[in-house]
C-alpha positions in Angstrom: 0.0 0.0 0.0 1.3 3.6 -1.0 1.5 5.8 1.8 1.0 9.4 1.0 4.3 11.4 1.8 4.8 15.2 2.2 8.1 16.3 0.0 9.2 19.6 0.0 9.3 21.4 -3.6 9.6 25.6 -3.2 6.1 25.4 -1.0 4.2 22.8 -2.6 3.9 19.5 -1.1 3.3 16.5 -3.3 2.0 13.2 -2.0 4.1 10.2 -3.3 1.5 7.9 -5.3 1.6 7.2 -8.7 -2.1 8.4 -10.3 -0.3 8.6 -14.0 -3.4 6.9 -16.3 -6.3 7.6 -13.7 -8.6 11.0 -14.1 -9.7 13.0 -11.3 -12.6 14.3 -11.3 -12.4 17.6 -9.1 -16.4 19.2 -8.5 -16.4 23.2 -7.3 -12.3 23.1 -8.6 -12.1 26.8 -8.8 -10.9 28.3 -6.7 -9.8 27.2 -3.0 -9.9 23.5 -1.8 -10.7 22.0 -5.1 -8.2 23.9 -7.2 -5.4 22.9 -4.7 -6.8 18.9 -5.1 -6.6 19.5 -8.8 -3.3 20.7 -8.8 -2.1 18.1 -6.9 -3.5 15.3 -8.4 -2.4 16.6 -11.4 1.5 16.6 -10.3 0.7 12.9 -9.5 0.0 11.5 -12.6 -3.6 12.0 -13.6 -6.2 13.7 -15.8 -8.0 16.0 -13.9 -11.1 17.0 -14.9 -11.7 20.6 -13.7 -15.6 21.6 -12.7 -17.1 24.8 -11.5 -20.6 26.1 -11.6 -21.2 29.2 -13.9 -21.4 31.8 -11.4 -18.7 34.5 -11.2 -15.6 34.4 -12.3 -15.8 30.4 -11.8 -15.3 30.0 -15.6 -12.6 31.9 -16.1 -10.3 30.7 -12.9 -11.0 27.4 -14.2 -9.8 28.0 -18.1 -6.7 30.1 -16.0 -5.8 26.4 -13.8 -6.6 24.0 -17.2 -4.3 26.8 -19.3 -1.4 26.2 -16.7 -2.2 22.4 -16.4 -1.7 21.7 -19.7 -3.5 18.7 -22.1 -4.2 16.6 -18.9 -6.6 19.0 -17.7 -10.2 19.6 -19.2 -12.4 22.4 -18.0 -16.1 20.6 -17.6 -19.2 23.2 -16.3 -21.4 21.7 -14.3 -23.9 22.2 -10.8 -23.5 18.7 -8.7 -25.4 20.7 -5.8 -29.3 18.9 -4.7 -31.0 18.4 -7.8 
């Protein structure tokens, strides 16, 4: 079993699994918790699937994270709140 492990790299932490092949699907990913989850994941391996509601300037901070993620990284709209 992996265990996760904090490695220093300038401030960012990464955890030490290998998520290369696997997609993350990260709801509310722009900004705060979610973005830094997506990032992460993201530095581990996987595609990360970025979603935000379309409220604000949601949209627009998530085409900013999947613009510095690069091809792994898809910008998907979408309200997962109580139907």
């Amino acid at each position: 079993m992996d265990r996760a492990r904090e490695t220093e790299e300038g401030s960012e932490k990464l955890i030490g699994i290998d998520l290369t092949g696997k997609t993350a699907v990260i709801t509310g990913a722009s900004p705060g918790l979610g973005e830094a989850f997506a990032r992460m994941l993201h530095r581990a391996g996987a595609n990360v699937a970025v979603g935000y509601v379309a409220l604000g300037q949601n949209r627009m901070n998530a085409e900013k994270i999947v613009a510095e993620l690069g091809p792994r990284a898809l910008p998907v709209e979408g309200d997962v709140r109580d139907p």
